[in-house]
Wavefront OBJ file of the C-alpha trace (Angstrom):
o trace
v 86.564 60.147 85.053
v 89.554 62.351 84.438
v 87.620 64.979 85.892
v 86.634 63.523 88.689
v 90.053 62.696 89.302
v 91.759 66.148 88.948
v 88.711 67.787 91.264
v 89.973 65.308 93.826
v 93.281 66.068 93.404
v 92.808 69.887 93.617
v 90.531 69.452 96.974
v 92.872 67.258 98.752
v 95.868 69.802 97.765
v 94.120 72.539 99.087
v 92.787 70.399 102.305
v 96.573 69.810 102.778
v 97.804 72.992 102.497
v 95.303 73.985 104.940
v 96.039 72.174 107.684
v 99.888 72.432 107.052
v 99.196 76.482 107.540
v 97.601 75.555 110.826
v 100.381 73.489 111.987
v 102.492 75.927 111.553
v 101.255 78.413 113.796
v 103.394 79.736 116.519
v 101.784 78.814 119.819
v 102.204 82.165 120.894
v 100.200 83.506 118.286
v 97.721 80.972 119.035
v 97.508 82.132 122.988
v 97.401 85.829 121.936
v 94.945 84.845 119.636
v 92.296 82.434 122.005
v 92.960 84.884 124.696
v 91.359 88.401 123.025
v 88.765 86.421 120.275
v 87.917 82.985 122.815
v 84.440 82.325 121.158
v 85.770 82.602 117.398
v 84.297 80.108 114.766
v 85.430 78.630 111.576
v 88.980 80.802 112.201
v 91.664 79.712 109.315
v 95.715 81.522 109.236
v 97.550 82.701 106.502
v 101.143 82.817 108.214
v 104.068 84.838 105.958
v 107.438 85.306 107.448
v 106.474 89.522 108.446
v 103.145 88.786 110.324
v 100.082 85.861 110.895
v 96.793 86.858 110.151
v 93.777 84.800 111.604
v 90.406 85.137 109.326
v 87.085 84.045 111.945
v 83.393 84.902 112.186
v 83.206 86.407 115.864
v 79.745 87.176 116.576
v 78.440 86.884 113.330
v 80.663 89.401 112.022
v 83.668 88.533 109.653
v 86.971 89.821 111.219
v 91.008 89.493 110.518
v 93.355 89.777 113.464
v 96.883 90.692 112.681
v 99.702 89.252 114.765
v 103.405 89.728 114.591
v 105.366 86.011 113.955
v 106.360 85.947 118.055
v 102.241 86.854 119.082
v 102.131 90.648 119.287
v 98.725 92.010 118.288
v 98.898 94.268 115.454
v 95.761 95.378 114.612
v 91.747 93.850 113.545
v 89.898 94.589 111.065
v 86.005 94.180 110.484
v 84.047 94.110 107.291
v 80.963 96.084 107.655
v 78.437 97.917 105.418
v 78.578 101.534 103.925
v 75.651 102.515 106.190
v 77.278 102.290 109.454
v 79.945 104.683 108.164
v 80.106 107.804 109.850
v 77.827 110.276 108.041
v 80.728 113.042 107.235
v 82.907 110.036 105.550
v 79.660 108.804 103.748
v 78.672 112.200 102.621
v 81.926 113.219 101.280
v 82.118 109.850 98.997
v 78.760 110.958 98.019
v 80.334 114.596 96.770
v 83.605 113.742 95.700
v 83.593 110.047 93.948
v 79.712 110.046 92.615
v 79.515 107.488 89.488
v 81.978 105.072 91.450
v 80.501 101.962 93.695
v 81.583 100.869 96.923
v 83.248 97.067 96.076
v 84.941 96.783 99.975
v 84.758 98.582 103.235
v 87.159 97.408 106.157
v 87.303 99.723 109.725
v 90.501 98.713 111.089
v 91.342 98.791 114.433
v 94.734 99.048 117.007
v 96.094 100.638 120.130
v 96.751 103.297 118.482
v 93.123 104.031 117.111
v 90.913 103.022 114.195
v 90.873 103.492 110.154
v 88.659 103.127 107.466
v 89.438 101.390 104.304
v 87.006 101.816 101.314
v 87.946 100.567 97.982
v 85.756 102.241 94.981
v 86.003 101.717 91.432
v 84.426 102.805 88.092
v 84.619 101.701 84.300
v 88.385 103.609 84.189
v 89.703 103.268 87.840
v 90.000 101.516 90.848
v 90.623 103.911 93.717
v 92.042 102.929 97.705
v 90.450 105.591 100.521
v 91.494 105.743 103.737
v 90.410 107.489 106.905
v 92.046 107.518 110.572
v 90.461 108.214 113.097
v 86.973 109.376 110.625
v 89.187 112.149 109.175
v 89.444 113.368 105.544
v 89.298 110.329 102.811
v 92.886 110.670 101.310
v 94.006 108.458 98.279
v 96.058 105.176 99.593
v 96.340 103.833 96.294
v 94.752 104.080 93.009
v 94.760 101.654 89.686
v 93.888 102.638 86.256
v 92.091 99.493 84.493
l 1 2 3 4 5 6 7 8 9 10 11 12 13 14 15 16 17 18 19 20 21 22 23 24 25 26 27 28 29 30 31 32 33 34 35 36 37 38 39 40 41 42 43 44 45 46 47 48 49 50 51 52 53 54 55 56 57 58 59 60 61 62 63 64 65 66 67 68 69 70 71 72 73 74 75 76 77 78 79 80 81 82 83 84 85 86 87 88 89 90 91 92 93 94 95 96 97 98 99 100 101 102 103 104 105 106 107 108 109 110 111 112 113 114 115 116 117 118 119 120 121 122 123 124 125 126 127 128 129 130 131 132 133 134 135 136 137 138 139 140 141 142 143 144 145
């Protein structure tokens, strides 16, 4: 029974803390927002005091939109698969990081034109990749474990 009691606790927390997030969404975020994304499903915020960042399946795809606090678009991002890389990027993770396994791939996208974002690890390291504009992978951050 204590169990059952503490679960209930924990979901109704995290119910409330949901919908105090969405509450607190500027509605100029929320225009910007419903204006560029309009047929968006099951979309839930994360707002900080630097930016607002809107998770939503659009199209069947997962995507994050970025937002300044006032409702300026930042930039979207897209989780995709390591296939619809472009061959030179996928090739030269082939070459250069063989024995290490692809555990997140994000293309990000803004005015001022896209990146990738590939995280790889291996038994010793955890290594960030980034690419603008399908240019050379260079090291964004890396983590020994």
């Amino acid at each position: 029974m204590k169990k059952i009691i503490i679960t209930l606790a924990i979901i109704i927390k995290l119910t409330a803390d949901t919908f105090a997030a969405e509450e607190k969404v500027n509605p100029a975020v929320l225009n910007a927002f419903n204006s560029k994304f309009r047929n968006a499903q099951q979309v839930t915020w994360v707002i900080s005091d630097d930016y607002c960042k809107a998770a939503f399946n659009y199209y069947g795809t997962w995507m994050s939109a970025w937002y300044t606090s006032t409702g300026k678009f930042i930039s979207v991002t897209r989780n995709f698969s390591s296939t619809e890389l472009p061959l030179y990027l996928r090739n030269s993770l082939k070459t250069k990081y063989a024995g290490y396994w692809i555990t997140d791939l994000v293309e990000e996208s803004k005015k001022s034109g896209f990146s990738y974002y590939i995280t790889i690890e291996n038994a010793d390291r955890k290594i960030v990749l980034k690419s603008k504009s399908g240019g050379d992978w260079e090291i964004s951050n890396e983590f020994h474990k």
